[in-house]
DRENBA-449128 format. One record per residue (C-alpha): x, y, z; residue number from 0; residue in three letters. Coordinates in nm, 3 decimals, decimal comma, m for minus. Last residue first. Layout:
BEGIN
+---------+---------+---------+-----+------+
!       x !       y !       z !  nr ! rest !
+---------+---------+---------+-----+------+
!       X !       Y !       Z ! NUM !  ALA !
...
+---------+---------+---------+-----+------+
***
This chain:
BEGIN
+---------+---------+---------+-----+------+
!       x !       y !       z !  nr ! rest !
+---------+---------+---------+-----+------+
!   0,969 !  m0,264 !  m0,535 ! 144 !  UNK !
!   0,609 !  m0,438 !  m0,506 ! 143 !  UNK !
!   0,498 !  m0,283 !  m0,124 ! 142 !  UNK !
!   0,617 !  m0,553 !   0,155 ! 141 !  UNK !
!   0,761 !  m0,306 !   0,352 ! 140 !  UNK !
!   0,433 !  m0,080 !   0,294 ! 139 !  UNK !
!   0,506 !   0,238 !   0,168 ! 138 !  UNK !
!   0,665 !   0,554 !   0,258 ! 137 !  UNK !
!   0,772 !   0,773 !  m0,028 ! 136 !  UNK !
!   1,059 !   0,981 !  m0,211 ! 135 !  UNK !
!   1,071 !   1,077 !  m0,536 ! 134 !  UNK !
!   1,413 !   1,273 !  m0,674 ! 133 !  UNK !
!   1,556 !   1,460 !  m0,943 ! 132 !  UNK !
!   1,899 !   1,684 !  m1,012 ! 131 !  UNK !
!   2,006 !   1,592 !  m0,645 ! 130 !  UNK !
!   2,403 !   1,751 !  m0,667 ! 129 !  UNK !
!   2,696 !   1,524 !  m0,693 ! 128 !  UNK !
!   3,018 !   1,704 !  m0,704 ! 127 !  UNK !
!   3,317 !   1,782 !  m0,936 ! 126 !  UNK !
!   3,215 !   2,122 !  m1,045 ! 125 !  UNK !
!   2,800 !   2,007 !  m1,087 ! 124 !  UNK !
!   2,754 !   1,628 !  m1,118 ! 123 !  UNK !
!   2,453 !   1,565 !  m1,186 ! 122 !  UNK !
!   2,207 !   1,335 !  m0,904 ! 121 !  UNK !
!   1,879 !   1,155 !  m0,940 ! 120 !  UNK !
!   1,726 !   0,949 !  m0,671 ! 119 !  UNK !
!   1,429 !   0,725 !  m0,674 ! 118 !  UNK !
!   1,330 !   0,642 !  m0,316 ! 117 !  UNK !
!   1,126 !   0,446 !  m0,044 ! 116 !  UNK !
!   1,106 !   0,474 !   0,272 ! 115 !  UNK !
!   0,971 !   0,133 !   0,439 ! 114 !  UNK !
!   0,670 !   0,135 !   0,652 ! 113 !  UNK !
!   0,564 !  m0,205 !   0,879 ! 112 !  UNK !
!   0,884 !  m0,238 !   0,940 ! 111 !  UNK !
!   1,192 !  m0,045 !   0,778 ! 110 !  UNK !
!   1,343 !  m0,141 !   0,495 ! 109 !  UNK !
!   1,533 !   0,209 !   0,400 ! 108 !  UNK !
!   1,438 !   0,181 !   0,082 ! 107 !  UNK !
!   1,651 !   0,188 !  m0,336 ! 106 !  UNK !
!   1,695 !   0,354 !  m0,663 ! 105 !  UNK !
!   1,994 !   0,528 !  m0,713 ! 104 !  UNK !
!   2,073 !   0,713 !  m1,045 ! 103 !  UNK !
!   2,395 !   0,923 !  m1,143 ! 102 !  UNK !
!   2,366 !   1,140 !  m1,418 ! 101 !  UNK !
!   2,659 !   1,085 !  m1,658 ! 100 !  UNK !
!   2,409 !   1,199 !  m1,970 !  99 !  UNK !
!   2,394 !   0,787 !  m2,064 !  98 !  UNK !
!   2,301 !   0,692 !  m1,735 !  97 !  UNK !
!   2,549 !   0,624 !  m1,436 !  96 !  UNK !
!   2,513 !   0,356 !  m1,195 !  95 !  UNK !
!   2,386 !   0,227 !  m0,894 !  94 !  UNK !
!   2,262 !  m0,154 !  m0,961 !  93 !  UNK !
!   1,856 !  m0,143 !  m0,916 !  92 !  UNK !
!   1,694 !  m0,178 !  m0,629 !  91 !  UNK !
!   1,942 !  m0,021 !  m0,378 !  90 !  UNK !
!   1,909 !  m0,084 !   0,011 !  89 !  UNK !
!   2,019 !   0,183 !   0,191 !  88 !  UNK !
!   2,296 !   0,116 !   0,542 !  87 !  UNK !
!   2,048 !   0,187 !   0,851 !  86 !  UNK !
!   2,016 !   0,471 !   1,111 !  85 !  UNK !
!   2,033 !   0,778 !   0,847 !  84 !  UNK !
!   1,718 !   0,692 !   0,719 !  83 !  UNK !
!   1,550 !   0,815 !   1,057 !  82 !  UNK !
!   1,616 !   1,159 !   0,895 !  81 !  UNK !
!   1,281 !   1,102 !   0,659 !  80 !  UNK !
!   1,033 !   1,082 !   1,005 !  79 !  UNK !
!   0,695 !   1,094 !   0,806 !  78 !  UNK !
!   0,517 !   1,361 !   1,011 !  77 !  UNK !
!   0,226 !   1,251 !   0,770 !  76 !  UNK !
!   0,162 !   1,651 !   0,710 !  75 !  UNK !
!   0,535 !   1,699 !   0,642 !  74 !  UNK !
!   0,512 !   1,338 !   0,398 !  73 !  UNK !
!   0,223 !   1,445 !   0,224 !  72 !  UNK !
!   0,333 !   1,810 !   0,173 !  71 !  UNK !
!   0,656 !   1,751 !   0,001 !  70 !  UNK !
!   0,554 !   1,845 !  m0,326 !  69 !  UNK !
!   0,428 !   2,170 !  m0,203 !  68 !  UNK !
!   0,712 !   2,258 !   0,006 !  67 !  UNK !
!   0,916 !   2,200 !  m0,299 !  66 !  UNK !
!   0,711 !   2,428 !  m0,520 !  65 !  UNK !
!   0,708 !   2,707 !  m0,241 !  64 !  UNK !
!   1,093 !   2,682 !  m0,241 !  63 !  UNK !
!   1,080 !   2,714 !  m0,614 !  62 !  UNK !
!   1,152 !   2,391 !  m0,839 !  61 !  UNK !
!   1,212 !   2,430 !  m1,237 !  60 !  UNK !
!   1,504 !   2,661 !  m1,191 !  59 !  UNK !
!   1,639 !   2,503 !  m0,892 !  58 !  UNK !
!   1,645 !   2,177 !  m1,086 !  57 !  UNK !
!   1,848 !   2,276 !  m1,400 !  56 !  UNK !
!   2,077 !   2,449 !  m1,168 !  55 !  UNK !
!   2,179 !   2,159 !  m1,016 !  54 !  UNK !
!   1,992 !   2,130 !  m0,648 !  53 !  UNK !
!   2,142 !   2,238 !  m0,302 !  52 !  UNK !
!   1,949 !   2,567 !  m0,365 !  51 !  UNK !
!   1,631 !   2,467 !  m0,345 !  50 !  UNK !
!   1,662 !   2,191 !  m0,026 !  49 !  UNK !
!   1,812 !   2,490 !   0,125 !  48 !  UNK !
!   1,515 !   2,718 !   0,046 !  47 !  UNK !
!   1,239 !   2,470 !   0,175 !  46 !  UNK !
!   1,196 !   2,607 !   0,495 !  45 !  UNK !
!   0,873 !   2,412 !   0,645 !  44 !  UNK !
!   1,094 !   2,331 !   0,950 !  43 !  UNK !
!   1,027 !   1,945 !   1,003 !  42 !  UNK !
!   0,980 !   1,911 !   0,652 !  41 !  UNK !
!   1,307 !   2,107 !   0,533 !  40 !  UNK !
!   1,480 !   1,946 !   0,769 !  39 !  UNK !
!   1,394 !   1,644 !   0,688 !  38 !  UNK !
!   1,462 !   1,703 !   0,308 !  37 !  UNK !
!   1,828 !   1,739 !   0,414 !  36 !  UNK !
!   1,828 !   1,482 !   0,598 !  35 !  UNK !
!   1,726 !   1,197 !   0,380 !  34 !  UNK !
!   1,952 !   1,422 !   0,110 !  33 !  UNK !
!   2,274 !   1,351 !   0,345 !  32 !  UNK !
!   2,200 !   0,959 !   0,369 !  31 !  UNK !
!   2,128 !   0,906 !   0,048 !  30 !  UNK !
!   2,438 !   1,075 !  m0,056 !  29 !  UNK !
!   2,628 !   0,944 !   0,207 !  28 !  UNK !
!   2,537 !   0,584 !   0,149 !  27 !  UNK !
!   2,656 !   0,677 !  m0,216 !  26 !  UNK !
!   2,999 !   0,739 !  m0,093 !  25 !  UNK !
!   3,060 !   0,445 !   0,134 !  24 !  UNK !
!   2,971 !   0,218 !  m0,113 !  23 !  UNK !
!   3,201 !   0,349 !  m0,382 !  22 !  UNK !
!   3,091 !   0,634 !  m0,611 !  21 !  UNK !
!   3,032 !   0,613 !  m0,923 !  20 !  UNK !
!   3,286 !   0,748 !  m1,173 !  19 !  UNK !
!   3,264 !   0,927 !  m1,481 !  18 !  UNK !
!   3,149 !   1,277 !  m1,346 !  17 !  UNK !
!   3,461 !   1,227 !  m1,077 !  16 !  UNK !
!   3,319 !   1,300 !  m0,709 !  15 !  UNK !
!   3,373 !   1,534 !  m0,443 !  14 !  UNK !
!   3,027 !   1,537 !  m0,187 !  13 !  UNK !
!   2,740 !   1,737 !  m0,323 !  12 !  UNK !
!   2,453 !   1,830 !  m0,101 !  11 !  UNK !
!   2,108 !   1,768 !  m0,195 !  10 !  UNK !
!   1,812 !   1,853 !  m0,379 !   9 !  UNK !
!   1,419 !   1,736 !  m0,415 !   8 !  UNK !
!   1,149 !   1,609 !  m0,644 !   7 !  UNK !
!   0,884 !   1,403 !  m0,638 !   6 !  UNK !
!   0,628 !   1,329 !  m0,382 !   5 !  UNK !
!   0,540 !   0,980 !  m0,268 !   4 !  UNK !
!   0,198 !   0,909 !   0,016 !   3 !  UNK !
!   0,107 !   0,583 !   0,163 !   2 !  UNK !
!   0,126 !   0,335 !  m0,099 !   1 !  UNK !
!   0,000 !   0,000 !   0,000 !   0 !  UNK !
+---------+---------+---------+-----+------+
***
């Protein structure tokens, strides 16, 4: 059962080569640092961080009220994102790079009854990884992946 998903979203960049994916270690932290980041922004309703942590592409297309709006379901669900942060990510599909060098990781937090769920994009922007997409959702553990 799907609870709620919104799409969208930014995060911080850590130093990476555009032709590279990272090692395990490195795209924990990515997952790790945007579950955060877009608890914050729930918790505090500020979504101008979350903004500007994006690639440009995405900070064009998403305002802060945008964001805030796309996020909604989870704020209003008081959907605890930043417990991510307590287990190692699961990925669905194999990280890697698409054919534009974008960086895709698909993957939950398995949690029990709810897992969080996600679809992340990221660009590399000056040697770092930036969120250039994301959907994030709680669902049901046993939810089709």
């Amino acid at each position: 059962m799907c609870l709620f998903a919104a799409v969208i979203l930014t995060a911080g960049a850590s130093v990476a080569r555009a032709d590279t994916v990272p090692d395990e270690t490195g795209l924990a932290r990515l997952v790790w640092s945007t579950m955060v980041t877009l608890d914050n922004a729930n918790r505090t309703g500020n979504y101008d961080v979350l903004q500007q942590l994006g690639s440009t592409e995405f900070q064009k297309a998403n305002s802060p009220k945008a964001l805030a709006g796309a996020f909604a379901p989870l704020r209003n669900r008081r959907v605890d994102v930043g417990r991510a942060i307590l287990i190692t990510p699961t990925y669905y599909l194999e990280p890697g790079l698409d054919s534009s060098g974008d960086l895709r990781l698909r993957g939950a937090f398995e949690y029990r009854p709810s897992a969080i769920r996600f679809d992340l994009i990221y660009r590399n922007v000056d040697g770092g990884w930036r969120i250039h997409a994301i959907s994030v959702a709680e669902m049901d553990a046993d939810a089709p992946r």
